[in-house]
C-alpha positions as CSV (number, residue, x, y, z in Angstrom):
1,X,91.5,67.8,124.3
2,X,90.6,64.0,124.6
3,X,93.1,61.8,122.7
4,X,91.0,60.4,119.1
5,X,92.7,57.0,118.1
6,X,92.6,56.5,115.0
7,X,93.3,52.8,113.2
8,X,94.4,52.5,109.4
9,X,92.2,50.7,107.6
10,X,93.7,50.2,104.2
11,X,97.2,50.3,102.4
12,X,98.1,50.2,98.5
13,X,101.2,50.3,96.8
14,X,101.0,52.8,93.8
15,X,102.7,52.5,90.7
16,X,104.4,55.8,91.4
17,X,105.2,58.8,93.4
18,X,101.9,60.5,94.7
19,X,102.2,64.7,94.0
20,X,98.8,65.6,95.3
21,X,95.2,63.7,95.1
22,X,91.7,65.1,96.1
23,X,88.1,63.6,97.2
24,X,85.3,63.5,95.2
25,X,82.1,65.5,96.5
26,X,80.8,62.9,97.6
27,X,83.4,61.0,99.6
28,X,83.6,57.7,97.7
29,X,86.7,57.7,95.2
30,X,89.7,60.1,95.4
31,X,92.0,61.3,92.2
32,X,95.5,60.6,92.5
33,X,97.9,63.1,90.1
34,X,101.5,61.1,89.7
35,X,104.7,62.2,89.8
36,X,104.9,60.2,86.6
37,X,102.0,62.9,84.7
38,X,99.5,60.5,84.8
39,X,96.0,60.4,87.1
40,X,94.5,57.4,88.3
41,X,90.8,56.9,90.5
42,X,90.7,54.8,93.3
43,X,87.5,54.0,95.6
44,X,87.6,54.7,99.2
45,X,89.0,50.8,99.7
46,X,91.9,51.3,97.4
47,X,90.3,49.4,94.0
48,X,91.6,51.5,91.2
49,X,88.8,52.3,88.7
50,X,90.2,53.7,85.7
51,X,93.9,55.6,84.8
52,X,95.1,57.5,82.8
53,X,98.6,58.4,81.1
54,X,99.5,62.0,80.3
55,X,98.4,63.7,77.0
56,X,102.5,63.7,76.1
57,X,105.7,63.0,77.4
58,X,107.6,64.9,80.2
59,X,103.9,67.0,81.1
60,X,102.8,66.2,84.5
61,X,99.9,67.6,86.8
62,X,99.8,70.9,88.0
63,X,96.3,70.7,89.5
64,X,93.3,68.8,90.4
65,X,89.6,69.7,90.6
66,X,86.2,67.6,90.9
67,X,83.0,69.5,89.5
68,X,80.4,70.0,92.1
69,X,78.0,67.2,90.8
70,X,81.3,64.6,91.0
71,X,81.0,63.2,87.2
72,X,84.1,65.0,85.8
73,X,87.3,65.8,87.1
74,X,89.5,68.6,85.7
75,X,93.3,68.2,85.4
76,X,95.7,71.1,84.8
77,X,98.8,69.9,82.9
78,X,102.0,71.9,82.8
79,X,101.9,72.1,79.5
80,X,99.0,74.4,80.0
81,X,96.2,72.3,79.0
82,X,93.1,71.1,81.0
83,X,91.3,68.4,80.4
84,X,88.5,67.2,81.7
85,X,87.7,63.4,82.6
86,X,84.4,61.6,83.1
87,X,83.9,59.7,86.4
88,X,83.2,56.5,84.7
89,X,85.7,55.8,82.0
90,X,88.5,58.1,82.2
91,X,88.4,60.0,79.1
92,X,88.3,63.3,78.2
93,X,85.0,64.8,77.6
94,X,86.3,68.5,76.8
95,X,89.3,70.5,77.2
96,X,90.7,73.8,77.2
97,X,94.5,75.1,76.6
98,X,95.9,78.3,78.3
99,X,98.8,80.0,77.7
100,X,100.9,79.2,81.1
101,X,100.5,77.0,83.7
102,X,97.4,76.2,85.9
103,X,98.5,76.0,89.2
104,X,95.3,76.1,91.1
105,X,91.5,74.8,90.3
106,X,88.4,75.9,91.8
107,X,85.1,74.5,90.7
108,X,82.0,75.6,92.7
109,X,77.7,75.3,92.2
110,X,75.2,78.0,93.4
111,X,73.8,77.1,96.5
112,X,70.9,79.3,97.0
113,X,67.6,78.2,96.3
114,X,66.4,79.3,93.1
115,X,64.4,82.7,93.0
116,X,60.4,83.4,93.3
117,X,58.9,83.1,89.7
118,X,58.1,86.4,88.1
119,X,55.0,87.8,87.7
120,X,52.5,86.4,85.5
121,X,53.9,82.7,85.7
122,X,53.2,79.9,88.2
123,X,54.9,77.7,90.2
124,X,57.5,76.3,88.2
125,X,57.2,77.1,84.9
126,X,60.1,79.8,83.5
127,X,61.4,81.1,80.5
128,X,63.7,77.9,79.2
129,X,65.8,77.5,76.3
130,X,66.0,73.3,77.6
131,X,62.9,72.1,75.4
132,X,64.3,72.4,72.1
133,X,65.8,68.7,71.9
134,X,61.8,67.9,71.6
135,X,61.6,69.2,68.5
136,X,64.6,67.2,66.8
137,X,65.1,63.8,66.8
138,X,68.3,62.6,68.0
139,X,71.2,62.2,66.6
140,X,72.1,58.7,65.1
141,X,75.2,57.2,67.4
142,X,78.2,57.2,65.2
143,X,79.1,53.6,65.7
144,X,83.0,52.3,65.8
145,X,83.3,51.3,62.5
146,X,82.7,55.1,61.6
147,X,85.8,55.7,63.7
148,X,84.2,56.8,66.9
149,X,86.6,56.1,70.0
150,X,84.9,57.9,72.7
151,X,82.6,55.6,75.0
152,X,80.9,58.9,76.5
153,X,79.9,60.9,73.4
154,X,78.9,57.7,71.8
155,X,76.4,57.1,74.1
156,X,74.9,60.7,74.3
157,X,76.7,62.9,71.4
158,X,74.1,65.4,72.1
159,X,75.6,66.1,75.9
160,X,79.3,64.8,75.8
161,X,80.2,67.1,78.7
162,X,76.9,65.8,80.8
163,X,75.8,69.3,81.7
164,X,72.4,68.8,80.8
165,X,70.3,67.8,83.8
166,X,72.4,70.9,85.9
167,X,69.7,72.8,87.2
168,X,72.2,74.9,88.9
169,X,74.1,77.3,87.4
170,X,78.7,76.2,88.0
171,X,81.2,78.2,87.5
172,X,85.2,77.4,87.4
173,X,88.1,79.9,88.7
174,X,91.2,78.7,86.9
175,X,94.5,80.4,88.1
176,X,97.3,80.6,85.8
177,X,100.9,81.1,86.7
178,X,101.5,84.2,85.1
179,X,98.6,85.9,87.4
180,X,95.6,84.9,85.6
181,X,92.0,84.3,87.1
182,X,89.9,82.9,84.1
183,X,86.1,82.1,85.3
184,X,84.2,79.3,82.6
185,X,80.7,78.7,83.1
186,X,80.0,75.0,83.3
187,X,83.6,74.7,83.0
188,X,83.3,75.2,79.3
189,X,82.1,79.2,78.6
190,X,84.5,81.5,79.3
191,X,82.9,84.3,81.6
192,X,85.4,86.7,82.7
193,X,89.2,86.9,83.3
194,X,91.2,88.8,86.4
195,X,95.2,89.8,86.5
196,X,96.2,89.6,90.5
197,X,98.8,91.9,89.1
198,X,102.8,91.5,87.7
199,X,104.8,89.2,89.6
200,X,102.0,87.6,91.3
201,X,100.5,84.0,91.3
202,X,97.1,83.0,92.4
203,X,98.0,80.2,95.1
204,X,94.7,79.2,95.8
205,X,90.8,80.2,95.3
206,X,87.4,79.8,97.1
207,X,83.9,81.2,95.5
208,X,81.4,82.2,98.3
209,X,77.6,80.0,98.4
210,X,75.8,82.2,96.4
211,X,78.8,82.6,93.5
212,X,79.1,86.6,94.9
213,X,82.5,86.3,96.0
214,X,85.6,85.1,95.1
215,X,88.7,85.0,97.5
216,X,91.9,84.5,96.0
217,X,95.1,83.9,97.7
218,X,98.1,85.4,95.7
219,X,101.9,85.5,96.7
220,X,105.1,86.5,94.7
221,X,105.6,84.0,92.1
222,X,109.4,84.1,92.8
223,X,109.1,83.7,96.2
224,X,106.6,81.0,97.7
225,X,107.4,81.6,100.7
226,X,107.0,85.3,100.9
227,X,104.0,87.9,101.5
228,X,101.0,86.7,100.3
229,X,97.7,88.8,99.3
230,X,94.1,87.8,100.0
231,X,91.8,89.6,96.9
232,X,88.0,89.7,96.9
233,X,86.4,89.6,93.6
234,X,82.7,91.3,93.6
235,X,80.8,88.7,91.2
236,X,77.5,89.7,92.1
237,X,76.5,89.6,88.4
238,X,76.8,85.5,88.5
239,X,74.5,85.7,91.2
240,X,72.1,87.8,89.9
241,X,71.8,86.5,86.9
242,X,72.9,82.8,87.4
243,X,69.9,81.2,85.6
244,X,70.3,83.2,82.4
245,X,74.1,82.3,82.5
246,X,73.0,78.7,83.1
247,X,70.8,78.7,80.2
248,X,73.7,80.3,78.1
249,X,76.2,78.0,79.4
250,X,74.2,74.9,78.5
251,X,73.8,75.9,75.2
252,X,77.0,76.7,74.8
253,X,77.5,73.1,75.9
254,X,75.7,71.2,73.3
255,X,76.9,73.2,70.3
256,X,80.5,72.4,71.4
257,X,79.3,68.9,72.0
258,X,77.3,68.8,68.3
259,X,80.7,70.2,67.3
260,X,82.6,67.2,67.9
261,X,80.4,65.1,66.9
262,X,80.5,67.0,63.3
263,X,84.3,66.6,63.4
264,X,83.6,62.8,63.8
265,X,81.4,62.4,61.5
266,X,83.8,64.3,58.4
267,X,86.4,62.6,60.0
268,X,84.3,58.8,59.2
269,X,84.0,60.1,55.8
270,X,87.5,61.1,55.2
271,X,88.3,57.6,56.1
272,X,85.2,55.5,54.0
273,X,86.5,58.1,50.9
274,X,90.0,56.6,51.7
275,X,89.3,53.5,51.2
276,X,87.7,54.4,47.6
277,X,91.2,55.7,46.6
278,X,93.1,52.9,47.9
279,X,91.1,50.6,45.7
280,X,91.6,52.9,42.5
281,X,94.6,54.5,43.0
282,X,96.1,50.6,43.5
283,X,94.6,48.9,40.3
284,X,95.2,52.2,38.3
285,X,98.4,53.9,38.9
286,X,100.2,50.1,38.0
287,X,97.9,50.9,34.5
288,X,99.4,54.6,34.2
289,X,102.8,53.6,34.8
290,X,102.8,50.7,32.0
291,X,101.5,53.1,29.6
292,X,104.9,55.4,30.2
293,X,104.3,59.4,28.6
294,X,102.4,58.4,25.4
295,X,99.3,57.8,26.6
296,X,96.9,58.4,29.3
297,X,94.0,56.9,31.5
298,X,91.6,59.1,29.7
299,X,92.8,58.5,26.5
300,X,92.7,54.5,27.0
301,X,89.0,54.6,28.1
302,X,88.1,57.1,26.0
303,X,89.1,55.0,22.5
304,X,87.9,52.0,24.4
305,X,84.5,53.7,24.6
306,X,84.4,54.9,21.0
307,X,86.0,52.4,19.2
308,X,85.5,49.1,21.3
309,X,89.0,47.6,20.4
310,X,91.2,47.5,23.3
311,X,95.2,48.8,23.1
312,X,97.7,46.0,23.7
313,X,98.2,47.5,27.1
314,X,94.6,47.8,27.8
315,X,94.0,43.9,27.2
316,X,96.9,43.2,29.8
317,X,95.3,45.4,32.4
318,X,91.8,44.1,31.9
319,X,92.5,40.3,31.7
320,X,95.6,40.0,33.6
321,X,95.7,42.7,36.4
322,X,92.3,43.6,36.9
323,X,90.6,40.3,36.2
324,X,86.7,39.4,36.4
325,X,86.9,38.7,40.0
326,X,89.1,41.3,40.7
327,X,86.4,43.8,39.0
328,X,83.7,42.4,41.0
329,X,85.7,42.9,44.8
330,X,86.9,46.4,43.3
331,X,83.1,47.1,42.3
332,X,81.8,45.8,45.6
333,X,84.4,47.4,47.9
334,X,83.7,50.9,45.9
335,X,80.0,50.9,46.5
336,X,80.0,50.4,50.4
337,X,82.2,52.9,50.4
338,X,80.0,55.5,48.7
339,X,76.8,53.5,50.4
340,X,78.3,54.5,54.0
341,X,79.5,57.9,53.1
342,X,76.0,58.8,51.6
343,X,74.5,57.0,55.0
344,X,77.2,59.8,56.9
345,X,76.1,62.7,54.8
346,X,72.4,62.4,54.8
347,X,72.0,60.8,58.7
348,X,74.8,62.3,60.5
349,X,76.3,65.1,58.5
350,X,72.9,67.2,57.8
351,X,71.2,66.5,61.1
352,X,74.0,67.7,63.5
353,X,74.1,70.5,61.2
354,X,70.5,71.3,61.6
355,X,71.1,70.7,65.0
356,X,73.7,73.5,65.2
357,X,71.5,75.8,63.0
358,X,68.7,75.5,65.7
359,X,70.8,76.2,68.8
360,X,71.9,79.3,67.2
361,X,68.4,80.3,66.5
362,X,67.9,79.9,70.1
363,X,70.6,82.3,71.1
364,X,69.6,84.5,68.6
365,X,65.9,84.6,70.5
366,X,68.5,85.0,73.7
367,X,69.5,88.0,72.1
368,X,66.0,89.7,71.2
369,X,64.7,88.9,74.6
370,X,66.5,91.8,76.4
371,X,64.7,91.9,79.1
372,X,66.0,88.7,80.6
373,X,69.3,88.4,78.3
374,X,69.9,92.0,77.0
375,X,72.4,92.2,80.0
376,X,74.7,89.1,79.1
377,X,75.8,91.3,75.5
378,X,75.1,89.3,73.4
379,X,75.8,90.6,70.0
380,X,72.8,90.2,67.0
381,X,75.4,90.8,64.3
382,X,77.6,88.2,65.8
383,X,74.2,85.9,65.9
384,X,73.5,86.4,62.3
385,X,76.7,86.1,60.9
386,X,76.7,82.7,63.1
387,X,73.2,81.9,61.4
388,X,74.7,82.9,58.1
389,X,77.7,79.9,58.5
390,X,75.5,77.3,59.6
391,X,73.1,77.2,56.6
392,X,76.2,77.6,54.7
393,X,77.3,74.4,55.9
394,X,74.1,73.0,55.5
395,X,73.7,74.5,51.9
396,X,77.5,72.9,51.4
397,X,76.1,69.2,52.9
398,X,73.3,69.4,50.3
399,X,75.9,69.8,47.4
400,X,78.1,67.1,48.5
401,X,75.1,64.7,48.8
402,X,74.1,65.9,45.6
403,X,77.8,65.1,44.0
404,X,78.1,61.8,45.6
405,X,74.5,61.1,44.0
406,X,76.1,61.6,40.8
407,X,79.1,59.5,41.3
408,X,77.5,57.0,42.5
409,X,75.5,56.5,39.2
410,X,78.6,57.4,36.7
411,X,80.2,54.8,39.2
412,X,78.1,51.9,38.2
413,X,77.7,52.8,34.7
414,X,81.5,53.0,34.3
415,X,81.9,49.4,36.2
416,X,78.7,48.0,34.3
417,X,80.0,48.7,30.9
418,X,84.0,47.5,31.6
419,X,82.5,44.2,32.9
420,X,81.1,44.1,29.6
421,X,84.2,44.7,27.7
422,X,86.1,42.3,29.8
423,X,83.7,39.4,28.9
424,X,83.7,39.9,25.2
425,X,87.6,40.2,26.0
426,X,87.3,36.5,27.3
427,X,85.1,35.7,25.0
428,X,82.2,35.0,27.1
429,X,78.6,35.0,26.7
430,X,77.6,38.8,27.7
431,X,74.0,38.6,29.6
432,X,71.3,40.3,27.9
433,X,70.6,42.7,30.5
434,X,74.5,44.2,30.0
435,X,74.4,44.5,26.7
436,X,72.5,47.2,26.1
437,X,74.0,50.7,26.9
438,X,72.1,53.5,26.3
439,X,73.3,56.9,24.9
440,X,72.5,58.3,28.7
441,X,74.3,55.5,30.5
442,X,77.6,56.7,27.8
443,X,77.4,60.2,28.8
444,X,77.7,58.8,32.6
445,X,80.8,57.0,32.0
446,X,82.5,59.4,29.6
447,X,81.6,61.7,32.1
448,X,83.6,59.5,35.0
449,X,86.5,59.0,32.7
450,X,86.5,62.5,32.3
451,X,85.8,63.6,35.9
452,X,88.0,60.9,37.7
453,X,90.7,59.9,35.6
454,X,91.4,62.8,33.6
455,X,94.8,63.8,32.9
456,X,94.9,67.1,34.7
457,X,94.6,64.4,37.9
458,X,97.1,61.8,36.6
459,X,99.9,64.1,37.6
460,X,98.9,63.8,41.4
461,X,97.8,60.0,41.2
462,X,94.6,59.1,40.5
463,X,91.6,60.7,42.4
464,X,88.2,60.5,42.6
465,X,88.0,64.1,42.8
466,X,84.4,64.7,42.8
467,X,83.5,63.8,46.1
468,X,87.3,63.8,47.6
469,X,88.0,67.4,46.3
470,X,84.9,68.4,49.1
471,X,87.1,66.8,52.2
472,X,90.5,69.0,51.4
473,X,90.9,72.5,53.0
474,X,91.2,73.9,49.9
475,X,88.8,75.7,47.5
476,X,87.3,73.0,44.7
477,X,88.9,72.3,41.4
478,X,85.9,72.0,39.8
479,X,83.0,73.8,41.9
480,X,79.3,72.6,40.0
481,X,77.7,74.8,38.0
482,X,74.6,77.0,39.8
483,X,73.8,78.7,36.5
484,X,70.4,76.9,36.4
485,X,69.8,77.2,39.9
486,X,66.6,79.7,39.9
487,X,66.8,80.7,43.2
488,X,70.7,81.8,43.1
489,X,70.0,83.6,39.7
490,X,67.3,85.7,42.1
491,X,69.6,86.7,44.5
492,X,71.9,88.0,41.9
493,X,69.1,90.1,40.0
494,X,67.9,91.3,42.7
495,X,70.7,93.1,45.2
496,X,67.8,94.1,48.0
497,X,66.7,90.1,48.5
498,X,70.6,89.3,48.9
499,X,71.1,91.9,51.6
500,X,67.4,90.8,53.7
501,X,68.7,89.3,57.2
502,X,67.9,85.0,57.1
503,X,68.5,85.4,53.9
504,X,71.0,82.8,53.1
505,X,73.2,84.4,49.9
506,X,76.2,82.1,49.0
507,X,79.3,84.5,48.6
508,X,81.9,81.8,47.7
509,X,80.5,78.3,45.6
510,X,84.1,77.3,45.4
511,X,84.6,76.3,49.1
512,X,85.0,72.8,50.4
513,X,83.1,71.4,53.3
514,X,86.1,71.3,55.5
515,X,86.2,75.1,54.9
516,X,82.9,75.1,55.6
517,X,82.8,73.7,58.8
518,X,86.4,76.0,59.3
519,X,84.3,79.0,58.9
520,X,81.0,77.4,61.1
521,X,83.4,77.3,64.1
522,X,85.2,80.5,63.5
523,X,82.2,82.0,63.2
524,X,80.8,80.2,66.6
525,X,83.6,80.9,68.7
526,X,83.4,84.6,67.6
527,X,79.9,84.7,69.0
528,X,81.0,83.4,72.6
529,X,84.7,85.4,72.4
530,X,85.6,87.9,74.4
531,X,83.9,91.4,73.4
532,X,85.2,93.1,76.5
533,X,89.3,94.8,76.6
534,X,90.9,94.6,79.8
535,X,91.1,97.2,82.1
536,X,93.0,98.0,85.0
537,X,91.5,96.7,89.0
538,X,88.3,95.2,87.2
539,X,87.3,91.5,86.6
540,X,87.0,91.4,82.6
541,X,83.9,89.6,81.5
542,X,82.6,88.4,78.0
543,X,78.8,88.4,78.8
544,X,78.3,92.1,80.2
545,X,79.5,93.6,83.5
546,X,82.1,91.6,86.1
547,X,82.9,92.7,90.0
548,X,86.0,95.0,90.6
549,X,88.7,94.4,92.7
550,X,87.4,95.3,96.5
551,X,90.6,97.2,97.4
552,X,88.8,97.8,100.6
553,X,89.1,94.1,101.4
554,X,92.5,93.5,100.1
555,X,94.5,92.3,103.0
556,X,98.4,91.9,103.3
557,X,98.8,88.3,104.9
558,X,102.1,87.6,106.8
């Protein structure tokens, strides 16, 4: 053989011990995993792009792995988690945790052209579930003063993990060290799971073109150096049905995607409710404490309200603590806060919930269409029930908008009407547009005194427990009243409308949103869970029928 010379072209110090690194499909950058646990991207001329430290001290990598298309990278940690990180900024689009170690990644595309069009349709056109985000708008971006951190889903919260324009179904062989083989569709859906057997480690893994095959190298996990085993997996079904399971997979995809984006979103309104407290609780607790066990905040405003002469106490709060200009930045600060949570609720909150609610619709049609779907097992009770938590949420959203409504106008009734009382406490000119309250305007603001600083909440610190009492996970305090509500008094009367499938019945009015949205994703990753037990020698699959073990192909390697 002819001698090849071959020249070095580039050298870079690293900031720490390389333990393995890989190339990206297409040749220009390559992943670096550090002895240190962290992973940093260079380009093929040694300009570091982006790094990345690990998720927590003393965890390093256990395994690298590009997806086909090269926009994500998946890293095992030893601490069994795998993340995955986008190709442009390093952070983590979506992760999974498994029980034990990943030592070895395999992430492979289908390769065979796509199949001829059944009968009755022309040349491309097919049975898609990808058309629906026509019928929505999009989602509003969830900008960084509502606490959003993540460049990627910020830019498209409707596809964080980018699996959208895949026209081509993926499919991702994780191998665990306690003899796992876990298969995830897209990386994200879990497909079907494989034990190599006790004692054994998959060592490495390699999926054939058309997804049919699996080869997986296993040895004794006590001793690497040992016999090793070569396993064929039969996966036919992947490549039999490998457009249904993309469909599937992609919707999968965007729920978990809309998802996060709902956890953002409660997550913006937990902290624009926090600053409402921060501004009460501050000005009011000082008032509580000064009035010692013979009184209350309640009682204060309450005999301020009926009587109009102020306690000794009260007059120090009003004119010395609170102060007209401290009224008006309390006021101010107050209202944005309730302006950007109702701006959450009604823009964010309820249209990634309809979102949701339509994507589940969509696998519900998955599920009635068996004659392209039937196969995957898809279960219509799982569907409905699903269905069932979505417009649950969505019925929950409504009532916290409709709360918040409410607050807001006992809110300013309650500021307009001390702002009165502190002038004529100064002895200022009141403008004629304050001085008239009407007999509605004092139900509002007994009704706040009542509602918000009530003596069954003085014991805790003051709360605004209307609105805040929705974002615990915990059932409300005081859940609103549905007596008048006709179309709840139906359902009760009649037992037979209740028990209709779509019909939406509310079975507990005393749960919070965050219980809510507990339930939602119980209920969702139900739907996708495994329905399958495992059995012995077979390839365990949560969407119908996996490949068995080809003992006939097993091969002792030396």
């Amino acid at each position: 053989m002819a001698d090849i010379h071959m020249e070095q072209t580039y050298e870079k110090q690293l900031p720490a011990e390389v333990s393995s690194m890989v190339w990206s499909p297409k040749m220009d950058l390559i992943a670096f995993s550090l002895a240190s646990g962290g992973v940093a991207l260079y380009r093929m001329t040694l300009h570091r792009v982006w790094s990345v430290d690990p998720p927590e001290e003393g965890v390093s990598v256990s395994a690298l792995c590009w997806r086909p298309d090269g926009r994500v990278l998946a890293v095992a940690y030893t601490s069994g988690l795998l993340s995955y990180l986008d190709l442009e900024s390093g952070e983590t689009v979506h992760s999974e945790t498994f029980a034990t170690v990943a030592v070895c990644l395999s992430w492979a595309q289908r390769q065979e052209p796509a199949p001829d069009p059944p009968d009755g349709k022309t040349e491309g056109e097919e049975d898609s579930f990808d058309e629906d985000e026509d019928f929505l708008p999009p989602l509003p971006s969830l900008s960084k003063q509502y606490g959003s951190a993540n460049r990627h889903s910020e830019e498209d919260p409707q596809d964080v993990q980018g699996i959208a324009d895949m026209k081509s179904l993926t499919v991702l062989a994780v191998g665990t060290q306690d003899g796992q083989v876990t298969l995830l569709l897209h990386g994200l859906l879990v497909f079907g799971r494989h034990s190599c057997g006790a004692g054994v480690a998959p060592r490495a893994m390699a999926f054939s073109a058309d997804l049919a095959r699996l080869m997986v190298l296993c040895s004794e996990q006590d001793e690497p150096g040992g016999e090793a085993w070569l396993l064929e997996l039969d996966l036919s079904v992947l490549s039999e049905s490998s457009e249904q399971l993309r469909q599937l997979a992609t919707l999968y995809g965007r729920i978990t995607s809309h998802l996060l984006y709902l956890d953002r979103t409660i997550q913006a309104i937990c902290e624009a409710w926090e600053t409402v407290l921060v501004e009460m609780d501050s000005k009011m607790e000082r008032f509580q404490a000064s009035l010692g066990e013979n009184s209350s905040l309640s009682v204060e405003f309450l005999e301020l309200m009926m009587f109009g002469v102020p306690s000794p106490e009260m007059e120090q709060f009003l004119l010395s603590d609170l102060t007209d200009t401290g009224l008006k930045k309390l006021r101010h600060s107050i209202e944005l806060s309730y302006t950007n949570i109702q701006s959450l609720v009604l823009r964010h909150l309820q249209s990634v919930g309809l979102r949701i609610a339509d994507q589940l619709d969509q696998v519900a049609g998955m599920a009635r269409h068996t004659e392209r779907f039937g196969h995957l097992g898809l279960s219509g009770a799982r569907v409905a029930a699903a269905q069932q938590a979505a417009a649950l949420f969505l019925i929950k959203a409504t009532e916290l908008q409709q709360v918040i409504d409410s607050s807001t106008r006992n809110f300013k009734a309650f500021f307009r009407w001390l702002y009165v009382v502190m002038l004529r406490l100064a002895e200022v000119a009141v403008p004629p547009d304050y001085a008239k309250v009407s007999q509605k305007e004092l139900s509002f603001i007994a009704e706040f005194i009542d509602t918000n600083l009530g003596d069954s909440v003085t014991a805790r610190g003051v709360h605004l427990e209307r609105v805040g009492m929705y974002l615990r996970s915990a059932e409300l305090e005081t859940p609103p009243a549905h007596e008048r509500n006709a179309w709840r008094r139906l359902l009760v009367d009649s037992a037979e409308l209740a028990a209709t499938p779509g019909v939406v019945a509310p079975t507990n009015g005393a749960r919070s949103l965050l219980q809510e949205r507990d339930a939602l994703r119980r209920a969702i990753a139900q739907l996708f869970a495994d329905t399958d037990a495992a059995e012995e020698s077979t390839l365990d699959t949560t969407h119908g029928s996996g490949g068995e073990l080809m003992d006939d192909n097993k091969e002792n390697l030396l």
